[in-house]
FIMI-609736 format. One record per residue: residue in three letters; x, y, z of N, C-alpha, C in turn. Coordinates in pm, whole numbers. Layout:
<rs>
<r><resn>ALA</resn><n_c1>X</n_c1><n_c2>Y</n_c2><n_c3>Z</n_c3><ca_c1>X</ca_c1><ca_c2>Y</ca_c2><ca_c3>Z</ca_c3><c_c1>X</c_c1><c_c2>Y</c_c2><c_c3>Z</c_c3></r>
...
</rs>
This chain:
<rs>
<r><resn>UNK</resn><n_c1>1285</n_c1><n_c2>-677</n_c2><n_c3>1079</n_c3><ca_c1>1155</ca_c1><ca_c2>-634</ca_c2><ca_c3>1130</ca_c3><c_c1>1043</c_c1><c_c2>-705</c_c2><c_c3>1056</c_c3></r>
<r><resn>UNK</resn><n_c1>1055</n_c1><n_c2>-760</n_c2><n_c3>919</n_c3><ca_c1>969</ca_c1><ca_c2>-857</ca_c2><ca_c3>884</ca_c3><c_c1>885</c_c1><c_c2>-750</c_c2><c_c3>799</c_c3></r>
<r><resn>UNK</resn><n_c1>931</n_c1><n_c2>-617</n_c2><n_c3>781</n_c3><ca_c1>849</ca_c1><ca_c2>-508</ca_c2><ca_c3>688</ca_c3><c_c1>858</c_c1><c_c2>-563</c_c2><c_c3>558</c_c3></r>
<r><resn>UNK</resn><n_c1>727</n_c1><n_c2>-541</n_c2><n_c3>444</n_c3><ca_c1>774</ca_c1><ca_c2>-569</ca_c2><ca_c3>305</ca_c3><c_c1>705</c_c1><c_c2>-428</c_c2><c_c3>222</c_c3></r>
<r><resn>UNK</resn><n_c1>764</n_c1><n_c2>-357</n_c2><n_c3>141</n_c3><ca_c1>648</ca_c1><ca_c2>-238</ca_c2><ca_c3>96</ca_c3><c_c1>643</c_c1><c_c2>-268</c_c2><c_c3>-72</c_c3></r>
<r><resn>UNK</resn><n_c1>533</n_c1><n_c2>-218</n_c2><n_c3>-67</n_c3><ca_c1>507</ca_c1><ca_c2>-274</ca_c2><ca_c3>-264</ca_c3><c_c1>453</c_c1><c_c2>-168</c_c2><c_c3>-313</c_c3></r>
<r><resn>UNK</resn><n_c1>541</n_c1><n_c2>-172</n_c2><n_c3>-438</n_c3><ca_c1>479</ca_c1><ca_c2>-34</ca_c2><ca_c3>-528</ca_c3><c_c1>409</c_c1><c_c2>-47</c_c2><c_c3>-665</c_c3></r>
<r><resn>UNK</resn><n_c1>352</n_c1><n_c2>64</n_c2><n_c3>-710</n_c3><ca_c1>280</ca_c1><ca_c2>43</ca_c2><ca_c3>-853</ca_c3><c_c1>242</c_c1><c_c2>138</c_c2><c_c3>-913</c_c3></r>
<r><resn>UNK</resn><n_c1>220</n_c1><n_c2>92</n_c2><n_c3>-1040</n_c3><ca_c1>159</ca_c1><ca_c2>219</ca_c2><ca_c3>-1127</ca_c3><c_c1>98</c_c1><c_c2>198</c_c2><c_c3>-1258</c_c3></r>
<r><resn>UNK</resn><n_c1>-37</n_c1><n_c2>302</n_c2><n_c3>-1281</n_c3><ca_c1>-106</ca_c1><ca_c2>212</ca_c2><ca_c3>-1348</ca_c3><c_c1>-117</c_c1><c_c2>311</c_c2><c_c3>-1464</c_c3></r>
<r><resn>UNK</resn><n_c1>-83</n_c1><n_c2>303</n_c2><n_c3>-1598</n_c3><ca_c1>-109</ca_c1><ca_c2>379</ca_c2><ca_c3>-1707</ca_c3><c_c1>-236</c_c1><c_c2>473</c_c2><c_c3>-1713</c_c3></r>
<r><resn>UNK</resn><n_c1>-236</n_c1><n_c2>580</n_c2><n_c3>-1763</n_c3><ca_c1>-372</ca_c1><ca_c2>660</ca_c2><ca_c3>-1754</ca_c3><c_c1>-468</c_c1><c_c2>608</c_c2><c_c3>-1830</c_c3></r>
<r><resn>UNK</resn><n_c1>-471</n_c1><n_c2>532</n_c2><n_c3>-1913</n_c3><ca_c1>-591</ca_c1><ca_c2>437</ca_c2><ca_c3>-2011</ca_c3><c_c1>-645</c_c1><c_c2>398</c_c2><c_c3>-1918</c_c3></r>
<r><resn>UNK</resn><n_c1>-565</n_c1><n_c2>338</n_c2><n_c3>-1818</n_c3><ca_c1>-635</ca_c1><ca_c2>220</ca_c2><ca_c3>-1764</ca_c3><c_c1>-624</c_c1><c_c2>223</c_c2><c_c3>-1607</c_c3></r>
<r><resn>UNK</resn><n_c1>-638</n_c1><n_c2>402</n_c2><n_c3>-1567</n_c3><ca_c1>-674</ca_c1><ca_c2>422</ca_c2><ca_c3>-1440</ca_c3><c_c1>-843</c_c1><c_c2>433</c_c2><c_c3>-1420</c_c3></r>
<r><resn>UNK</resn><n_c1>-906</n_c1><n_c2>472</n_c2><n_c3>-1295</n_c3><ca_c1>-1031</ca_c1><ca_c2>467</ca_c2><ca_c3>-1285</ca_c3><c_c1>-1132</c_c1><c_c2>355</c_c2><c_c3>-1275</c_c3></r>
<r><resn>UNK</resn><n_c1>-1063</n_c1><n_c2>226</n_c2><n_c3>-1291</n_c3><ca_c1>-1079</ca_c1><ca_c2>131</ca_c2><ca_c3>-1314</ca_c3><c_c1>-1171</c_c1><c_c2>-19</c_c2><c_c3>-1225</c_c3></r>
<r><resn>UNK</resn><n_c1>-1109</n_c1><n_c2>65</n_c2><n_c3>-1099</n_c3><ca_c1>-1021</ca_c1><ca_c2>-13</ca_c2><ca_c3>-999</ca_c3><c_c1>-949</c_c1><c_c2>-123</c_c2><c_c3>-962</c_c3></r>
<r><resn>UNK</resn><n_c1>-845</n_c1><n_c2>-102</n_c2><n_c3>-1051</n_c3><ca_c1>-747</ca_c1><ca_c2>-181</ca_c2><ca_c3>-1103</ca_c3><c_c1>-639</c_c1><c_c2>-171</c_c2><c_c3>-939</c_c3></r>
<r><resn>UNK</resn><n_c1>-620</n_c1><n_c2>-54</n_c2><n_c3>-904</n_c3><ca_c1>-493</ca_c1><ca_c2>7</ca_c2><ca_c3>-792</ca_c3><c_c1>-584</c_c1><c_c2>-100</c_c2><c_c3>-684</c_c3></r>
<r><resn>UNK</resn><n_c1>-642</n_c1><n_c2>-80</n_c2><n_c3>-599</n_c3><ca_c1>-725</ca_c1><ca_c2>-192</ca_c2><ca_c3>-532</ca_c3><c_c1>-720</c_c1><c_c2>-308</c_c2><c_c3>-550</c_c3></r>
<r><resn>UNK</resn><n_c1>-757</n_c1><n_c2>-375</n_c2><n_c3>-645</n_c3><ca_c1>-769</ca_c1><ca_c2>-513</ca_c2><ca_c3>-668</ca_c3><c_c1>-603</c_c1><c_c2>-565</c_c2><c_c3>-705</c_c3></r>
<r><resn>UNK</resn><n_c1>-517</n_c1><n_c2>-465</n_c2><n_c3>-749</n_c3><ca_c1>-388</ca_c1><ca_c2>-501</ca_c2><ca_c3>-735</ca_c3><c_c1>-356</c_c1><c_c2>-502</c_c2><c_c3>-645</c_c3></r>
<r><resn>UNK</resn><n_c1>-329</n_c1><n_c2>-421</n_c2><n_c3>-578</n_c3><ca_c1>-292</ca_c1><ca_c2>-402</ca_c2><ca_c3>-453</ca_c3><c_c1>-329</c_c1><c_c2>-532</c_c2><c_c3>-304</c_c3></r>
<r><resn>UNK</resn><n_c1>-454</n_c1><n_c2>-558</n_c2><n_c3>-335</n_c3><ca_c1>-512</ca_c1><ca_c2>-666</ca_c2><ca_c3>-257</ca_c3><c_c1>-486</c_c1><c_c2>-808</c_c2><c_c3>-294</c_c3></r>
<r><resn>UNK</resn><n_c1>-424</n_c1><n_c2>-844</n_c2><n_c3>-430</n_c3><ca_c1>-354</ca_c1><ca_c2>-978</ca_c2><ca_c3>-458</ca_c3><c_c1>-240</c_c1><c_c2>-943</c_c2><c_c3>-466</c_c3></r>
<r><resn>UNK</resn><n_c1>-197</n_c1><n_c2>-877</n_c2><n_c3>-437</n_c3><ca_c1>-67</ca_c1><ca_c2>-851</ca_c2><ca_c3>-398</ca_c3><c_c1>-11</c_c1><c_c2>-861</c_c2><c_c3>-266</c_c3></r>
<r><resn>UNK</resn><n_c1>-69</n_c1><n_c2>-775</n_c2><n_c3>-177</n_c3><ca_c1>-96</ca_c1><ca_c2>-836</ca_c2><ca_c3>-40</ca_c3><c_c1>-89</c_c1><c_c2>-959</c_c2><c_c3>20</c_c3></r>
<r><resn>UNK</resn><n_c1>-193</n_c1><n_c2>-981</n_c2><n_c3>-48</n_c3><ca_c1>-250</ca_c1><ca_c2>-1145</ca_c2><ca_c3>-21</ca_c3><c_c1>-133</c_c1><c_c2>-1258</c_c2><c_c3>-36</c_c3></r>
<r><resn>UNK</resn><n_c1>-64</n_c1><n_c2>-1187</n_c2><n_c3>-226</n_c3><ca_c1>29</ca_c1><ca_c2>-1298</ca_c2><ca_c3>-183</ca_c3><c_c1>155</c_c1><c_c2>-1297</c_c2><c_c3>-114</c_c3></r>
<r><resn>UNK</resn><n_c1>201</n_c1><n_c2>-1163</n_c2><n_c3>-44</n_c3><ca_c1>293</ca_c1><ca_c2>-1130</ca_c2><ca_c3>26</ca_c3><c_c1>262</c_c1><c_c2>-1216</c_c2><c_c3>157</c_c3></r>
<r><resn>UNK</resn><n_c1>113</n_c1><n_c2>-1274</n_c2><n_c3>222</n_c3><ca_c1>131</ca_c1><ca_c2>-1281</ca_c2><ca_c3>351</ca_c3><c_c1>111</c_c1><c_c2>-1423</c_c2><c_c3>331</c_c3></r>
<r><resn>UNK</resn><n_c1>161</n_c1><n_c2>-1543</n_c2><n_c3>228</n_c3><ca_c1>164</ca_c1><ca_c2>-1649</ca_c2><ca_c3>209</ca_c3><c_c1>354</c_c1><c_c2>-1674</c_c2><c_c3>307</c_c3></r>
<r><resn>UNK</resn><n_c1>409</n_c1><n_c2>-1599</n_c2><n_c3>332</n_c3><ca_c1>532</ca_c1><ca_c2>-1573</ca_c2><ca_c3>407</ca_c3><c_c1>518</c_c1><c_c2>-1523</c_c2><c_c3>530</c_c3></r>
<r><resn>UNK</resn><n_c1>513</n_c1><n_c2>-1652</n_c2><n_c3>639</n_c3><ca_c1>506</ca_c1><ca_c2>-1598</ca_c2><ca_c3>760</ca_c3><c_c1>539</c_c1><c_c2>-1493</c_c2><c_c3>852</c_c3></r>
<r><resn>UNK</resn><n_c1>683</n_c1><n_c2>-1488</n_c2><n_c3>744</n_c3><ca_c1>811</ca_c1><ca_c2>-1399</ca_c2><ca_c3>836</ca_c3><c_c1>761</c_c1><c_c2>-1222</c_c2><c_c3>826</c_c3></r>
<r><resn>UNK</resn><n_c1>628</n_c1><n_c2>-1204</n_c2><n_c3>746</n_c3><ca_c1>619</ca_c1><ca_c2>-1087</ca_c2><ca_c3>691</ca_c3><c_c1>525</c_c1><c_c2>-1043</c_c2><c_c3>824</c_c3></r>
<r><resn>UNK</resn><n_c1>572</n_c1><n_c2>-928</n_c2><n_c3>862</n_c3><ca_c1>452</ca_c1><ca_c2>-853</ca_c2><ca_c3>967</ca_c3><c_c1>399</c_c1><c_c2>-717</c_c2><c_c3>986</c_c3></r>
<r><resn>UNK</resn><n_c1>498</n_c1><n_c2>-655</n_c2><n_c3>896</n_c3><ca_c1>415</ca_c1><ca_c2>-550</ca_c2><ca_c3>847</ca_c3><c_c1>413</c_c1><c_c2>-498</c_c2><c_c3>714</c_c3></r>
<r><resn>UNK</resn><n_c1>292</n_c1><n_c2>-455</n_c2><n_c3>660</n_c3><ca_c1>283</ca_c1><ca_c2>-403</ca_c2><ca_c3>541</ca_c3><c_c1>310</c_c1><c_c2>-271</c_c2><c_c3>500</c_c3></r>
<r><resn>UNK</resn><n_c1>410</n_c1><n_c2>-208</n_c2><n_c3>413</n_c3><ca_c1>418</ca_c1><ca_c2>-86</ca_c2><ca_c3>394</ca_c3><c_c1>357</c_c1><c_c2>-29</c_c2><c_c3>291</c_c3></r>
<r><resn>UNK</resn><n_c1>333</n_c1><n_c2>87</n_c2><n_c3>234</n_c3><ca_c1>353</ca_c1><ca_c2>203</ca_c2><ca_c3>151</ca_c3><c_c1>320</c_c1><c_c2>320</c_c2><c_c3>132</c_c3></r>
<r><resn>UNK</resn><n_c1>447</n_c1><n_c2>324</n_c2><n_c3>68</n_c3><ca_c1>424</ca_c1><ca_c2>493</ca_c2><ca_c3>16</ca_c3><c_c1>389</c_c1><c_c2>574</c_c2><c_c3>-92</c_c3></r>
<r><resn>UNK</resn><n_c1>357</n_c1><n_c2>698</n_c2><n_c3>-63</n_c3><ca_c1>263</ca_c1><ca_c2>758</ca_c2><ca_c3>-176</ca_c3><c_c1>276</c_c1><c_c2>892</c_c2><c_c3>-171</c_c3></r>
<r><resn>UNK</resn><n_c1>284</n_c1><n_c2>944</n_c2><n_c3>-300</n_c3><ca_c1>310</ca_c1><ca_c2>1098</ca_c2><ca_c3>-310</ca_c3><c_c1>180</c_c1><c_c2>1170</c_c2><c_c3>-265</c_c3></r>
<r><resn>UNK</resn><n_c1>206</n_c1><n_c2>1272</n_c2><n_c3>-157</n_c3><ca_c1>126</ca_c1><ca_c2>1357</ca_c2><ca_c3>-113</ca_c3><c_c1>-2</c_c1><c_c2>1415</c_c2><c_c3>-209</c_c3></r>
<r><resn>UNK</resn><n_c1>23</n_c1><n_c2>1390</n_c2><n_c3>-335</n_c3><ca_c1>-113</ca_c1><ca_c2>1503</ca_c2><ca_c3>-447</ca_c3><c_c1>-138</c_c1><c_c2>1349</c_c2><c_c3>-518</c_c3></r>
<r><resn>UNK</resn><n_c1>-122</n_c1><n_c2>1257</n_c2><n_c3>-439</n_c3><ca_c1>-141</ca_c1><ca_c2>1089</ca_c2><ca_c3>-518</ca_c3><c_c1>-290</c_c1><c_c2>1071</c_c2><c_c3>-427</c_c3></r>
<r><resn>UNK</resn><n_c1>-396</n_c1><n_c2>1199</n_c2><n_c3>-432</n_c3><ca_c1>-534</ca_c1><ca_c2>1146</ca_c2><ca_c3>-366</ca_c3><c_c1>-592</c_c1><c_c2>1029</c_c2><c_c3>-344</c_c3></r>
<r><resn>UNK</resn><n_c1>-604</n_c1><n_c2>944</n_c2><n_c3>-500</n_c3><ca_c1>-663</ca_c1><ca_c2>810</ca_c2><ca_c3>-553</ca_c3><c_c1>-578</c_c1><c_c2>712</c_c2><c_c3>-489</c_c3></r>
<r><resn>UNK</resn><n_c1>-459</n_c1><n_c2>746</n_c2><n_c3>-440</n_c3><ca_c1>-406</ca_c1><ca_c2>591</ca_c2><ca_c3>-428</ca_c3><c_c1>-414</c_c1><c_c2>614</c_c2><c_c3>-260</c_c3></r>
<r><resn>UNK</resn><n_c1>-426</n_c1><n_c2>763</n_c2><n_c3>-221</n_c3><ca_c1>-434</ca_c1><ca_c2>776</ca_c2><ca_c3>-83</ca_c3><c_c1>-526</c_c1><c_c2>724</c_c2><c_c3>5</c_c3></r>
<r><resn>UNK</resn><n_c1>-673</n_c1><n_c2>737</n_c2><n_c3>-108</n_c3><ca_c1>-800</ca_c1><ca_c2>662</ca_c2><ca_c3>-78</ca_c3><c_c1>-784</c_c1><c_c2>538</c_c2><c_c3>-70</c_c3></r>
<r><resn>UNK</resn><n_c1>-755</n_c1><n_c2>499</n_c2><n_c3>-177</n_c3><ca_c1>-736</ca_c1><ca_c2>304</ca_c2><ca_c3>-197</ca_c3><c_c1>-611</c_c1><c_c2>337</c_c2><c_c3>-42</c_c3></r>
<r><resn>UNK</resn><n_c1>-547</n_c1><n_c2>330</n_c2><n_c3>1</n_c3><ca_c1>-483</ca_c1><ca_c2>253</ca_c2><ca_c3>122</ca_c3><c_c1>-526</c_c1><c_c2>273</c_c2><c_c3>235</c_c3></r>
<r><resn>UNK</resn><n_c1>-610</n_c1><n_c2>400</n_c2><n_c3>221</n_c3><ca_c1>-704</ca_c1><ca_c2>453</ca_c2><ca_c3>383</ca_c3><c_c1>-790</c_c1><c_c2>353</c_c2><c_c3>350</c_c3></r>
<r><resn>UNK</resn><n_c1>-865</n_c1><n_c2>330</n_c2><n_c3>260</n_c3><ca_c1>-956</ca_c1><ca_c2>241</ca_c2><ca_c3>255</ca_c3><c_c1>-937</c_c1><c_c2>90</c_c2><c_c3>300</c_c3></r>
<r><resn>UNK</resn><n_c1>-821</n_c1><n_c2>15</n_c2><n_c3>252</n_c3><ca_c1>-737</ca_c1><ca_c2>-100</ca_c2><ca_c3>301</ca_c3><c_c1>-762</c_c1><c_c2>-71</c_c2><c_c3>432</c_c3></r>
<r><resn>UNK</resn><n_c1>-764</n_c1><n_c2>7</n_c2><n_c3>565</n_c3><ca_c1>-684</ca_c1><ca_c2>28</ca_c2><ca_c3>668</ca_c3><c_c1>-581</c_c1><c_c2>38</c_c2><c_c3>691</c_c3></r>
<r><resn>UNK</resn><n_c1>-494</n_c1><n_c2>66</n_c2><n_c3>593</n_c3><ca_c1>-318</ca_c1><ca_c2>125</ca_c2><ca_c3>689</ca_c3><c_c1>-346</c_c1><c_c2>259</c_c2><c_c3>756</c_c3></r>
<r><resn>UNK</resn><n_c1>-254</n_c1><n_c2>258</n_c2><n_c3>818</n_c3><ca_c1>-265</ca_c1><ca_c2>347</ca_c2><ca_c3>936</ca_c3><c_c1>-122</c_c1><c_c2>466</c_c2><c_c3>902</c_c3></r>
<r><resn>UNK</resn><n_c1>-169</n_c1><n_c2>598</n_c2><n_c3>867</n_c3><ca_c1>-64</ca_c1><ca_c2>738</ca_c2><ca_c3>849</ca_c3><c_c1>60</c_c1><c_c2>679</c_c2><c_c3>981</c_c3></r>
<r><resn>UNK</resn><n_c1>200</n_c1><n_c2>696</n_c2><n_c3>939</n_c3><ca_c1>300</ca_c1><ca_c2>645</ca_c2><ca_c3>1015</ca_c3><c_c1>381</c_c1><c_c2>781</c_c2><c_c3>960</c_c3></r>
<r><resn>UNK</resn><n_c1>368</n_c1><n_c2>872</n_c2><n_c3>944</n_c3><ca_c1>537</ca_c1><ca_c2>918</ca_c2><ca_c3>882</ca_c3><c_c1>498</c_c1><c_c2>984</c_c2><c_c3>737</c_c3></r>
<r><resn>UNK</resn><n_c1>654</n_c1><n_c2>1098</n_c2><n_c3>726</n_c3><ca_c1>650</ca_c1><ca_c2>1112</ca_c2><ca_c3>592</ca_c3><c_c1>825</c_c1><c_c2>1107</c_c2><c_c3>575</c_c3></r>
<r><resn>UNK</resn><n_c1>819</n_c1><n_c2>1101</n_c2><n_c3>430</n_c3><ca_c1>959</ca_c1><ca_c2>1093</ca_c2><ca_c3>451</ca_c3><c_c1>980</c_c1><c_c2>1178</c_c2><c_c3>251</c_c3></r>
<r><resn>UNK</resn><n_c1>1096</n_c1><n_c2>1198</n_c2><n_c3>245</n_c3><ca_c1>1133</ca_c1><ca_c2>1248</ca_c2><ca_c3>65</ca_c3><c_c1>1245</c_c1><c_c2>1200</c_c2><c_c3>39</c_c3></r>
<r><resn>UNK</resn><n_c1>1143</n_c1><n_c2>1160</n_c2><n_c3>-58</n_c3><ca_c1>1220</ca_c1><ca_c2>1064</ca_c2><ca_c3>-231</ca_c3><c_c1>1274</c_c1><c_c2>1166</c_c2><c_c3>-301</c_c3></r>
<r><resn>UNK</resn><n_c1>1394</n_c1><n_c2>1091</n_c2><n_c3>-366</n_c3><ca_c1>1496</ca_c1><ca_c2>1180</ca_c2><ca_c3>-385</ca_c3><c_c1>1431</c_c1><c_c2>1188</c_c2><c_c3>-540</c_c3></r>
<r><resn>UNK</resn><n_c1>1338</n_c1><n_c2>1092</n_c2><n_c3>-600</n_c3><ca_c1>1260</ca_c1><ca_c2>1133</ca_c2><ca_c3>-739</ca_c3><c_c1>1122</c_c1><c_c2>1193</c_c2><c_c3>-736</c_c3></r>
<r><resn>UNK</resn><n_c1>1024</n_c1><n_c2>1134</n_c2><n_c3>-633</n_c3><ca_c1>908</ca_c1><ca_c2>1214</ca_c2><ca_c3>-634</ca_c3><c_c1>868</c_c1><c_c2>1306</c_c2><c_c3>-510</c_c3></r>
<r><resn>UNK</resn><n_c1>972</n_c1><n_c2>1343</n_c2><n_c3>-454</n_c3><ca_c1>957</ca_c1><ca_c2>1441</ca_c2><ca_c3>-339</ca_c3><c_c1>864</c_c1><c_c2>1409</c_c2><c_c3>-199</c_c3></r>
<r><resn>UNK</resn><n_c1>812</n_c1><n_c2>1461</n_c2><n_c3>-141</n_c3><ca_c1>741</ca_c1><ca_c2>1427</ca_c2><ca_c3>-39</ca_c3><c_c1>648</c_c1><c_c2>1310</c_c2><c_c3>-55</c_c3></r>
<r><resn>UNK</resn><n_c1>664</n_c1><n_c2>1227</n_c2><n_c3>54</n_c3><ca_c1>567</ca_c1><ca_c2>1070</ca_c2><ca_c3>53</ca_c3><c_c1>491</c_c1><c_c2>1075</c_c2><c_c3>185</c_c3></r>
<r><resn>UNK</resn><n_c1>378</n_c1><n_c2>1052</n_c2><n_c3>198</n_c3><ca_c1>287</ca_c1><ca_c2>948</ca_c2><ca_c3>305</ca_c3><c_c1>348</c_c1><c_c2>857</c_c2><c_c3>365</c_c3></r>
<r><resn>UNK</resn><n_c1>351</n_c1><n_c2>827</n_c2><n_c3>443</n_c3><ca_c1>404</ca_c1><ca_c2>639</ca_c2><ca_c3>452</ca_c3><c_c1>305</c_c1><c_c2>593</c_c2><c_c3>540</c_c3></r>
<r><resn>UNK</resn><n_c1>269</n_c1><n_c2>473</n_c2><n_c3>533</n_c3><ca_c1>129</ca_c1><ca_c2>400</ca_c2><ca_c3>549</ca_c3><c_c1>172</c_c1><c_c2>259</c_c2><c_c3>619</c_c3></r>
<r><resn>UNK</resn><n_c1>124</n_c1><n_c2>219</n_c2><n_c3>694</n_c3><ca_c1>167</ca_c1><ca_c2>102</ca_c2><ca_c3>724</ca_c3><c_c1>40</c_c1><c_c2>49</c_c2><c_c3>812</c_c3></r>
<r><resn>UNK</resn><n_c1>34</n_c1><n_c2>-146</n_c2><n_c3>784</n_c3><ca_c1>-50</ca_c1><ca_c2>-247</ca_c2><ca_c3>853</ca_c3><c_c1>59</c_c1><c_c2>-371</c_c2><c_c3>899</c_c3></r>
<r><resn>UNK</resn><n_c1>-46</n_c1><n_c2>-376</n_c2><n_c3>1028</n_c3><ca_c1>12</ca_c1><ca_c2>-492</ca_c2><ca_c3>1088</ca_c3><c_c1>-23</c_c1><c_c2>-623</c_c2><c_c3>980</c_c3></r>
<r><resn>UNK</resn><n_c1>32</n_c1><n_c2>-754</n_c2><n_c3>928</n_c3><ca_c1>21</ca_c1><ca_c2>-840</ca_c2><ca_c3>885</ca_c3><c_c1>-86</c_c1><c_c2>-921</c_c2><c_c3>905</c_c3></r>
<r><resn>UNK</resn><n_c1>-120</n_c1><n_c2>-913</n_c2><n_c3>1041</n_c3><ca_c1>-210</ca_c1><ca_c2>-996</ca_c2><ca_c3>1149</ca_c3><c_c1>-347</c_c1><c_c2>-948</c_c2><c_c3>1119</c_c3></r>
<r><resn>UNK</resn><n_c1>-371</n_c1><n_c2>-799</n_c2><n_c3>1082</n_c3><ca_c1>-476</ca_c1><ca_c2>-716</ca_c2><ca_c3>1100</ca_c3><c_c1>-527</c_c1><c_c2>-742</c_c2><c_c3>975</c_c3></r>
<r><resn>UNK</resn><n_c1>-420</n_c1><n_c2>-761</n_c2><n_c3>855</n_c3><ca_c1>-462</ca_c1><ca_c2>-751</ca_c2><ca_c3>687</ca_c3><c_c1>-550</c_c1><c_c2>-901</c_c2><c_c3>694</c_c3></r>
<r><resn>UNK</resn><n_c1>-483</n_c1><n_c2>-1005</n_c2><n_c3>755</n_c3><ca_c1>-520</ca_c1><ca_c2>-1121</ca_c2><ca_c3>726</ca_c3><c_c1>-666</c_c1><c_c2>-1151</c_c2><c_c3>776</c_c3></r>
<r><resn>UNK</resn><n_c1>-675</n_c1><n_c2>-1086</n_c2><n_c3>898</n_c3><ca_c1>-805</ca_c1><ca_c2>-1088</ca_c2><ca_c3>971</ca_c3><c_c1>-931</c_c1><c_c2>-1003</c_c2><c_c3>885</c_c3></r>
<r><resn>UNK</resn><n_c1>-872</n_c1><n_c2>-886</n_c2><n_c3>803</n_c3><ca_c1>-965</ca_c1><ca_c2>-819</ca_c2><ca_c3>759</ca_c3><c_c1>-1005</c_c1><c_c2>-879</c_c2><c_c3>598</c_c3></r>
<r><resn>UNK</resn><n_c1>-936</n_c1><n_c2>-930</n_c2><n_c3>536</n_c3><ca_c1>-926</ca_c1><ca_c2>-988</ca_c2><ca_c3>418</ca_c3><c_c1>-884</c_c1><c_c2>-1154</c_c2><c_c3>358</c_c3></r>
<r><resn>UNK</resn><n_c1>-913</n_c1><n_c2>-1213</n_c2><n_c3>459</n_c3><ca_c1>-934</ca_c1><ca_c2>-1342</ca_c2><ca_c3>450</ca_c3><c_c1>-1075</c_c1><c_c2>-1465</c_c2><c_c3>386</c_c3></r>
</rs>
């Protein structure tokens, strides 16, 4: 399907930052240097507000929830490839 999902986490020193964003967005970025990639995933624990913001904010679009067998209930978030590139180019 050409899905890729990327995860992270950022020490409490050095949250608030906006570090989760600007990671997240060269990260992206360099995921879609690979043609074959077409959609972007991730997921995020339901009481994970801050990171819920940073990906509503990106534009992914609510798809689903699903549970992790370590942090229990997740979001799942997903963008078309096409849409990231157009919006952040």
């Amino acid at each position: 399907r050409g899905m890729i999902e990327i995860g992270y986490g950022i020490v409490p020193e050095m949250q608030g930052r906006g570090l989760g964003k600007e990671l997240l967005l060269a990260a992206w970025k360099w995921v879609l240097e690979y043609p074959n990639v077409k959609i972007l995933r991730y997921t995020v624990g339901e009481s994970n507000s801050v990171s819920l913001h940073i990906i509503q904010s990106l534009g992914f679009d609510f798809v689903g929830q699903q549970i992790d067998e370590t942090d229990g209930p997740e979001q799942i978030y997903e963008l078309a490839a096409e849409r990231f590139r157009k919006n952040f180019s």
